[in-house]
C-alpha positions in Angstrom: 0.0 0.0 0.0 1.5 3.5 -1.2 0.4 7.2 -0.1 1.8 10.1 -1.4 2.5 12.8 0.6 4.1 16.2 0.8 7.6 15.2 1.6 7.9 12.4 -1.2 6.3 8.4 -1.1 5.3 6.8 2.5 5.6 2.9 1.9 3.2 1.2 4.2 2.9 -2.3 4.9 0.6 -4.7 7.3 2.2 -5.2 10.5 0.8 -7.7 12.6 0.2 -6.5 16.3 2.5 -9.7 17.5 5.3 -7.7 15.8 5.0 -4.1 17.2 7.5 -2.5 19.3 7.7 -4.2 22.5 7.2 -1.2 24.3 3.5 -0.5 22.4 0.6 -1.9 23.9 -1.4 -4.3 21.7 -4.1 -2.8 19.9 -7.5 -3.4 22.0 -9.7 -3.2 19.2 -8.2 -5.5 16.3 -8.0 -2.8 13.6 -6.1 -2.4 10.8 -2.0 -1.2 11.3 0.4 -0.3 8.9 3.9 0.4 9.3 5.4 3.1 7.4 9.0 3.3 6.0 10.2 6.2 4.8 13.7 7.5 4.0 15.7 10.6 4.7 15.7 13.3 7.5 12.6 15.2 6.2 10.5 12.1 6.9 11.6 12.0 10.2 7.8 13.1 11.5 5.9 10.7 9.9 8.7 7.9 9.1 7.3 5.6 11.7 3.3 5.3 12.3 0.7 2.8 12.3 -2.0 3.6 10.4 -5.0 2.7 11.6 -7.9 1.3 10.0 -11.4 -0.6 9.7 -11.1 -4.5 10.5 -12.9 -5.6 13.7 -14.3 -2.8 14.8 -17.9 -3.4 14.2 -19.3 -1.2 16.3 -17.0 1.9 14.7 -17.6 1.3 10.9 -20.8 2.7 10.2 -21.0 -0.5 7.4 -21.4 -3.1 10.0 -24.6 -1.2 12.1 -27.5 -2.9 12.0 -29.9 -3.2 8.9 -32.8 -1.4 10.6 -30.4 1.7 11.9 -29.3 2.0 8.6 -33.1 2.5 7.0 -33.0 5.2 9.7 -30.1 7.2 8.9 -31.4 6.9 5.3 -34.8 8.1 6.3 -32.9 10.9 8.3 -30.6 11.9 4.8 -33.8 11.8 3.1 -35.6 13.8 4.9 -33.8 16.6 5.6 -32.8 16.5 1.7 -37.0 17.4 1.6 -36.7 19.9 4.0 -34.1 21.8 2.1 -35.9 21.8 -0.7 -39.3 22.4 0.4 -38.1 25.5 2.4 -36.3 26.7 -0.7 -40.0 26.9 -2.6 -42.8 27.0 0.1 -42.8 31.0 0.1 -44.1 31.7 -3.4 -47.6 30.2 -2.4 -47.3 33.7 -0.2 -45.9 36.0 -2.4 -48.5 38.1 -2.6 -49.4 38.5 0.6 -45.7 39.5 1.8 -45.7 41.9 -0.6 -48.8 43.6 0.6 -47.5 43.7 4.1 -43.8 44.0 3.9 -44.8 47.2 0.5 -43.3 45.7 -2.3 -44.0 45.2 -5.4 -44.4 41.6 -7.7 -41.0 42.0 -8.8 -38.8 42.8 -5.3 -40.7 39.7 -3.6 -39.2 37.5 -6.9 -35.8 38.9 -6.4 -36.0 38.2 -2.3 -36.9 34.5 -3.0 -34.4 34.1 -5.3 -31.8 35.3 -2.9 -32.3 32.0 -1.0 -31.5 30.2 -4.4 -28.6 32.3 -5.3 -27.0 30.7 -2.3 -27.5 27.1 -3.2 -24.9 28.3 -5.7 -22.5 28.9 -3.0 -23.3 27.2 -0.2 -22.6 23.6 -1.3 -18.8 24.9 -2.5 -18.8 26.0 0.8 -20.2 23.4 2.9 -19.3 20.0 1.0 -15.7 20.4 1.7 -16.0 21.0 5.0 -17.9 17.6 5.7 -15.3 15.5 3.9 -12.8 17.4 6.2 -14.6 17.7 9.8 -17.2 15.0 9.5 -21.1 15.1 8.7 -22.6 15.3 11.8 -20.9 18.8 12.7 -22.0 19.9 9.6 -25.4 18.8 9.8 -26.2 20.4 13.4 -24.7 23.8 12.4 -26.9 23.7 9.1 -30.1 22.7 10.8 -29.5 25.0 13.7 -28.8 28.1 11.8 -31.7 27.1 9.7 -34.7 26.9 12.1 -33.1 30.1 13.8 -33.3 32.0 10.4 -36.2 31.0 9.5 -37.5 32.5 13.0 -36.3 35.6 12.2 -38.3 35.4 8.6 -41.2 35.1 11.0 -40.6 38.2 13.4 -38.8 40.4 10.7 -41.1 43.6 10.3 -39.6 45.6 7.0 -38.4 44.2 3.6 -34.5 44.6 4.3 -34.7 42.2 7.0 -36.7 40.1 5.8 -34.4 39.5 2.4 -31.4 39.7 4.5 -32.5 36.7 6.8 -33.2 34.5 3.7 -30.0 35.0 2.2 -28.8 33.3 5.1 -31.1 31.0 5.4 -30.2 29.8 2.0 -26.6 29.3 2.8 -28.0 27.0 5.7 -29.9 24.8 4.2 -27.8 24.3 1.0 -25.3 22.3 3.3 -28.3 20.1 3.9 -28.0 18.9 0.0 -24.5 17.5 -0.4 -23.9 16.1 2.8 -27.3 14.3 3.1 -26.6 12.6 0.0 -23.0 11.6 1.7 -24.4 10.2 4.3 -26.6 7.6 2.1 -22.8 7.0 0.3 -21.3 6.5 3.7 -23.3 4.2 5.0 -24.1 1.3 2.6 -21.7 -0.9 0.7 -21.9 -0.5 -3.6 -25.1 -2.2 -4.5 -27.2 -1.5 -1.6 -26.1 2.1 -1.8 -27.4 2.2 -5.4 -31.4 1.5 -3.4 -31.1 3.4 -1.2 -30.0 6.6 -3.1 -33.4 6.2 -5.1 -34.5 7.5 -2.3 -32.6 10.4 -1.8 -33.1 11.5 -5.2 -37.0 12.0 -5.0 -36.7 15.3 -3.5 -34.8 16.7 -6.1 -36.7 15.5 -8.9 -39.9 16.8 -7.2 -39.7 20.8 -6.8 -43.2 21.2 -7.2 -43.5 19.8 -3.6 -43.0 22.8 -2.2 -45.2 25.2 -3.9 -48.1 22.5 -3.9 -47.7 22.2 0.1 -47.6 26.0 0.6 -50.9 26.2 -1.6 -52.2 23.9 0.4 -51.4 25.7 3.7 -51.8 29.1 2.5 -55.9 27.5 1.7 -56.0 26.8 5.8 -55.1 30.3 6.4 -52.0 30.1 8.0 -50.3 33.0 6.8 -46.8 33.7 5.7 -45.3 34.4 9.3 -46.8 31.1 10.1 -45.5 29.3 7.3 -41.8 30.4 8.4 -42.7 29.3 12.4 -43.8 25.6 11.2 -40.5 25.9 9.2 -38.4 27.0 12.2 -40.6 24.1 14.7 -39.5 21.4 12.2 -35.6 22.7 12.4 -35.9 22.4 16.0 -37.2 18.8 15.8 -34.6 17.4 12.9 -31.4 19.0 15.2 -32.6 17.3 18.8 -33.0 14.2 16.6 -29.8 14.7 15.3 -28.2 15.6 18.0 -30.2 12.8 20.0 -29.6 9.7 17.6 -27.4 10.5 14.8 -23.7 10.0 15.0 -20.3 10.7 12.7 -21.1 8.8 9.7 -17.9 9.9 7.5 -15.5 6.9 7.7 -12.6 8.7 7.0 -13.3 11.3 10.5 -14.4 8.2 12.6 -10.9 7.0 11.9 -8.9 10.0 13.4 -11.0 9.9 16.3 -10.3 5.7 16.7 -6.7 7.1 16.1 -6.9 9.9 19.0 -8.1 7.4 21.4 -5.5 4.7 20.4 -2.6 7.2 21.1 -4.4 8.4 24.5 -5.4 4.4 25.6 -2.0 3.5 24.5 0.8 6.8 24.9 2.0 6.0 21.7 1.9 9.0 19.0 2.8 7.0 16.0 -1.1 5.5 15.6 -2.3 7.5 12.5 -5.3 7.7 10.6 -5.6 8.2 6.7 -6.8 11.7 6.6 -4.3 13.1 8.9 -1.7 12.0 7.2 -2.9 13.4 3.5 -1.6 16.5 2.3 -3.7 19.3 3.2 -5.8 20.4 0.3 -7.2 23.9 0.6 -7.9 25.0 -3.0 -9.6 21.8 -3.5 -12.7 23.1 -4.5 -11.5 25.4 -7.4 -8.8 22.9 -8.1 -12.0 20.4 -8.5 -14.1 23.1 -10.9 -11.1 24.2 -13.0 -8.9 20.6 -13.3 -11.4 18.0 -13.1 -13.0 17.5 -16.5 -14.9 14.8 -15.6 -16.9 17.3 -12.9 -16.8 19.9 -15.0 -18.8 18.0 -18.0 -21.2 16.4 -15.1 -21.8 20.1 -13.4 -22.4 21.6 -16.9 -25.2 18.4 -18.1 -27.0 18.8 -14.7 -27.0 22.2 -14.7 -28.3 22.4 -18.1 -30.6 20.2 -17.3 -32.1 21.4 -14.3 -32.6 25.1 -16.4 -34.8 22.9 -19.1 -37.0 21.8 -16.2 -37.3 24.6 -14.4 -38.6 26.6 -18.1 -41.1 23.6 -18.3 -42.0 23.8 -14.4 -42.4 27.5 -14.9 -44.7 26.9 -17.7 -46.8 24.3 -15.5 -47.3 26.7 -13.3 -48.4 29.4 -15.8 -50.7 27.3 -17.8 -52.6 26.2 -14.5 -53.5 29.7 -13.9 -55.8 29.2 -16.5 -57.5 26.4 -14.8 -59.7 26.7 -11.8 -57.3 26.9 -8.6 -58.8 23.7 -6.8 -58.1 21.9 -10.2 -54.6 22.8 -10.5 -53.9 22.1 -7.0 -55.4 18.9 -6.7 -54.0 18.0 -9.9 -50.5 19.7 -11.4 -48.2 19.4 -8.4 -49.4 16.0 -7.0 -48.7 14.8 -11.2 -45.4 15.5 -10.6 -44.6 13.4 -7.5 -46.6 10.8 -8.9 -44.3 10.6 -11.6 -41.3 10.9 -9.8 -42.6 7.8 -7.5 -43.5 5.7 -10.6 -40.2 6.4 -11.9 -38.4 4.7 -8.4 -40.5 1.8 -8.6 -39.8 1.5 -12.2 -36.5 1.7 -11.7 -36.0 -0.9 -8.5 -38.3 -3.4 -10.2 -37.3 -3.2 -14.0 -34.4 -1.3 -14.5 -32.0 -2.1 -11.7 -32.5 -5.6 -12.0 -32.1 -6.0 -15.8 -29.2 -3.5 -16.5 -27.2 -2.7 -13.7 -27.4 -6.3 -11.2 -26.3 -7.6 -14.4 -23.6 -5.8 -14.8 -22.3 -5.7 -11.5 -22.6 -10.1 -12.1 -20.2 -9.2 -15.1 -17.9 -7.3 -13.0 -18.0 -9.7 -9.9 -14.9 -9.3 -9.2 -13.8 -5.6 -8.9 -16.5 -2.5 -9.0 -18.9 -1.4 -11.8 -16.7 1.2 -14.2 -19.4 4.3 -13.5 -19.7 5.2 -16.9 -22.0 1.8 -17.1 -24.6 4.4 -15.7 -24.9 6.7 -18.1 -26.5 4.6 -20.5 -29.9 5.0 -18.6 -29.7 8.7 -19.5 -29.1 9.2 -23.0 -32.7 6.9 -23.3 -34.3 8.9 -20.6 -33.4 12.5 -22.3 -35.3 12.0 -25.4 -38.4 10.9 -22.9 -37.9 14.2 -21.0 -38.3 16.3 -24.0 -41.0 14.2 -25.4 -43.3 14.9 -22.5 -42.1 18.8 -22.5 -43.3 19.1 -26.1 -46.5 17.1 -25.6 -47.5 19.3 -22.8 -46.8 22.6 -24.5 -48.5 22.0 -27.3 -51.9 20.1 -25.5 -52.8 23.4 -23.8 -55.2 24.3 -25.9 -59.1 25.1 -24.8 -60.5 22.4 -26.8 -58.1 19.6 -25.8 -58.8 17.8 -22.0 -56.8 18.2 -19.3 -55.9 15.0 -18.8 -53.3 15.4 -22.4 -51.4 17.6 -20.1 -51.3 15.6 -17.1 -49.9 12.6 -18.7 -47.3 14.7 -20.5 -46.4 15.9 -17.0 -46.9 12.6 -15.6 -44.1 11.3 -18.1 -41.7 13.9 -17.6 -42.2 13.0 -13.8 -41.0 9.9 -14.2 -37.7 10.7 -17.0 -36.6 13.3 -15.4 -36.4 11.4 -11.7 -34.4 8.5 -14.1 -31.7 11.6 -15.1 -31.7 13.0 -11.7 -30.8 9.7 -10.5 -27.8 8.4 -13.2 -26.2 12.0 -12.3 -25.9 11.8 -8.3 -25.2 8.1 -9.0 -22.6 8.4 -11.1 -21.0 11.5 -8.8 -20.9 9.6 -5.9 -19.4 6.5 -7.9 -16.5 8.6 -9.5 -15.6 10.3 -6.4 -16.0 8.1 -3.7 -13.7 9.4 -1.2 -14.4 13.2 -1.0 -18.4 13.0 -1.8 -19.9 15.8 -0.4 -17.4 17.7 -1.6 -18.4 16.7 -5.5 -22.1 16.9 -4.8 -21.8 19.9 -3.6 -19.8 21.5 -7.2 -22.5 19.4 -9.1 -25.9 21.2 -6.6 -24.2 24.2 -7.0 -23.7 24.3 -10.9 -27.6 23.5 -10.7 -28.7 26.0 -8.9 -27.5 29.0 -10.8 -30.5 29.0 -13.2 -33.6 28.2 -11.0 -31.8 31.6 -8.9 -32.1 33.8 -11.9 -35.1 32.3 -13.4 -37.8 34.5 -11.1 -36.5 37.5 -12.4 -36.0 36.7 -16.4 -39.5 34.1 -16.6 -41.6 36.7 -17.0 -39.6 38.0 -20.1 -39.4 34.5 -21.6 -42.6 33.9 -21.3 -43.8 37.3 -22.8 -41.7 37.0 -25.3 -42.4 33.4 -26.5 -45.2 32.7 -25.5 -46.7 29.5 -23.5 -45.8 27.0 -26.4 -42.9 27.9 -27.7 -41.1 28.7 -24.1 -41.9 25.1 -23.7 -40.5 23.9 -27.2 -37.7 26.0 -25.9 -37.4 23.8 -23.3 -37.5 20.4 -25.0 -35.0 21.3 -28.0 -32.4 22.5 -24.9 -33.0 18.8 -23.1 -32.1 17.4 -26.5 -29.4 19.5 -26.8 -27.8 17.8 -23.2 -27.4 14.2 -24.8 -23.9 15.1 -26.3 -23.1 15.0 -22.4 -23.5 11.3 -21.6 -22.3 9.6 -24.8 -19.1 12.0 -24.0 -18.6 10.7 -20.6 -19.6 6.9 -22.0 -16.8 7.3 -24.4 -14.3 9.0 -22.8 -14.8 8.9 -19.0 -12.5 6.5 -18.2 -9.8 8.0 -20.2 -10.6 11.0 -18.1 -10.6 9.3 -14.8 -7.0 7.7 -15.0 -5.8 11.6 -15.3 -8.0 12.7 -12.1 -6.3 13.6 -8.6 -10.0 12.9 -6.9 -11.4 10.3 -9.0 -11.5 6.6 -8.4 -9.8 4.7 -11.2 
């Protein structure tokens, strides 16, 4: 076993504990120690550690916990993926009434939503890095905390500057939510179990009508806009006590230099190491990662193109069911959506999965699935995508029933959850050991179009009209497919050159 750090190459092989030093205790916990050699006066420091890793200690790799604690933790990922992105969208059911209270006009309250999305362009850079470095769990609390705090102050703020100045923030919280949620689900589960149970994950983002069709919904009971941002700021409070109360470090990598702390204070002996304080210390990764990694560069651009196709054609759904009664476009519209996207996960787990990717991993049995085996599930979902955006677009006309619509948006429910899927999958397979980190460039990428796409809809839409902003939409989706069969064809090529990705 090699590693490579500042002051040349660190040899390290097995030791047995039966060989240590005489004067070192026995490891107590059976883990994993390798002796390092190294040559020369500069590797005096670090010429001579054990470096400790995951072998019998069940109860510290977060692989080994039990089956049912694991659906937890998932559930816990999952859901606090949800609440990041519900809290991102729930305000524009109240638009109007903010801007009647707080004096502005249609336009300002746009721009002060957006703000919170303008920081899901920053916030992942920000906080993905910081997990793979620190932990998850640290992350998490600080997110969720500042969160439901900020989201009190949305509550209580009394004038327009505040109240746009409080959701900034609050955006920067709760895009650390994104990235390191989906890290956990990566830490936790071995290869193909990890593949189910990021399905799950995905939903949220392949939903974002949930959050306008909830705040319809609550805005109908009457709760108001200060009360939306108080049931907002009750359910941060709950998600950090039961984070706080039940969820521990689940970044391997962390959980190892704490194993390591306690070896050298059980033991006295300051050679026990663990991977990650040993590796060089890497504080440009981030625009090293955006400006030197091609592979995440051609991944950030296809989801973030993506994403701006579907937000044109969400835009337009919500447009075109202005023209319908509100109760029909409520009941109907946004629950289409996440009926689609839940088709599209059982579709997947009992049809795809099974017949494409199980049997490829039975090909590779022996060493891991090359990732680019992933993509082909997206260059046959893209043409779906745009089939349903220009089916929808051009089936809103009086004469036609609303149920030509609702299928249309029914099937791009169901593609565009496929696409959504192959994307984080493929991230998380390519860069296995700094995750969060590459979710995080990829969610940020995303997020720059829904921020500026309040402000310039109206324009489009003006402009092109209904029908052809949504042909608009399509011919850009079909303009993404270059994207995959680039990474099919060249993504391995562009792997063995990577500092970050897994060869």
């Amino acid at each position: 076993m090699e590693y490579l750090g500042d002051d040349g190459k660190l040899t390290f092989r097995k030791t047995e504990e039966s060989v240590l030093d005489a004067d070192t205790e026995p490891n107590p916990t059976g883990s994993i120690l390798y002796h390092s050699e190294g040559s020369g006066a500069n590797n005096s420091a670090e010429s001579n550690v054990f470096l400790v890793g995951f072998d019998k200690c069940d109860d510290i790799d977060p692989r080994k916990w039990s089956k049912w604690y694991l659906h937890y933790v998932t559930c816990v990922a999952v859901t606090l993926t949800s609440y990041a992105m519900i809290s991102s969208t729930i305000p524009t059911a109240f638009a109007q009434e903010m801007a009647t209270e707080l004096k502005l006009n249609s336009w300002s309250v746009d721009l002060a939503i957006s703000h919170y999305e303008i920081c899901f362009c920053v916030g992942p850079l920000m906080w993905g890095p910081l997990s793979d470095k620190f932990g998850r769990r640290r992350v998490l609390l600080l997110c969720v905390n500042g969160l439901a705090l900020l989201h009190m102050g949305c509550a209580l703020s009394q004038n327009a500057a505040v109240a746009t100045f409080v959701r900034i923030l609050a955006g920067l919280f709760a895009s650390g939510l994104l990235p390191v949620s989906g890290a956990i689900v990566a830490d936790i589960w071995d290869l193909q179990a990890e593949e189910q149970r990021l399905a799950a994950f995905v939903f949220p983002f392949a939903t974002p009508q949930g959050g306008p069709s909830l705040g319809a919904m609550m805005a109908m009971s009457g709760i108001g806009w200060r009360g939306i941002f108080w049931v907002s700021a009750i359910f941060g409070g709950v998600f950090a006590a039961l984070i706080a109360a039940t969820l521990p470090e689940t970044h391997r990598p962390t959980i190892l230099v704490r194993h390591a702390s306690m070896l050298r204070l059980d033991t006295r002996d300051d050679r026990y190491r663990a991977p990650l304080e040993l590796a060089p210390e890497s504080k440009v990764r981030i625009l090293a990662m955006l400006t030197h990694e091609p592979v995440l560069i051609l991944l950030s651009l296809y989801f973030a193109s993506m994403v701006a196709c579907l937000n044109i054609f969400f835009e337009a759904l919500v447009i075109a069911t202005a023209t319908f009664t509100p109760i029909t476009a409520r009941a109907l519209t946004s629950p289409t959506v996440l009926m689609g996207a839940l088709i599209g996960t059982i579709l997947y787990e009992l049809v795809l999965r099974p017949r494409f990717y199980l049997r490829r991993i039975r090909r590779y049995s022996r060493e891991r699935v090359p990732p680019e085996q992933r993509l082909a599930m997206s260059i046959g979902a893209t043409p779906f995508v745009a089939m349903g955006v220009f089916w929808f677009g051009w089936t809103l006309f009086p004469g036609i029933s609303i149920c030509a619509p609702l299928f249309a948006v029914l099937f791009v429910g169901i593609s565009s959850y496929w696409l959504v899927f192959v994307i984080f999958a493929y991230t998380i397979d390519v860069y296995a050991n700094i995750t969060a980190t590459a979710l995080g460039c990829c969610i940020a990428a995303s997020s720059i179009f829904p921020a500026v796409l309040p402000v310039i809809s109206s324009h489009i839409f003006r402009v092109l009209g209904l029908h052809w902003a949504s042909t608009l939409s399509g011919c850009l989706m079909i303009a993404t497919i270059p994207f995959p069969l680039v990474l099919m064809r060249y993504g391995s090529t562009l792997r063995a050159k990577s500092r970050y990705a897994r060869q």
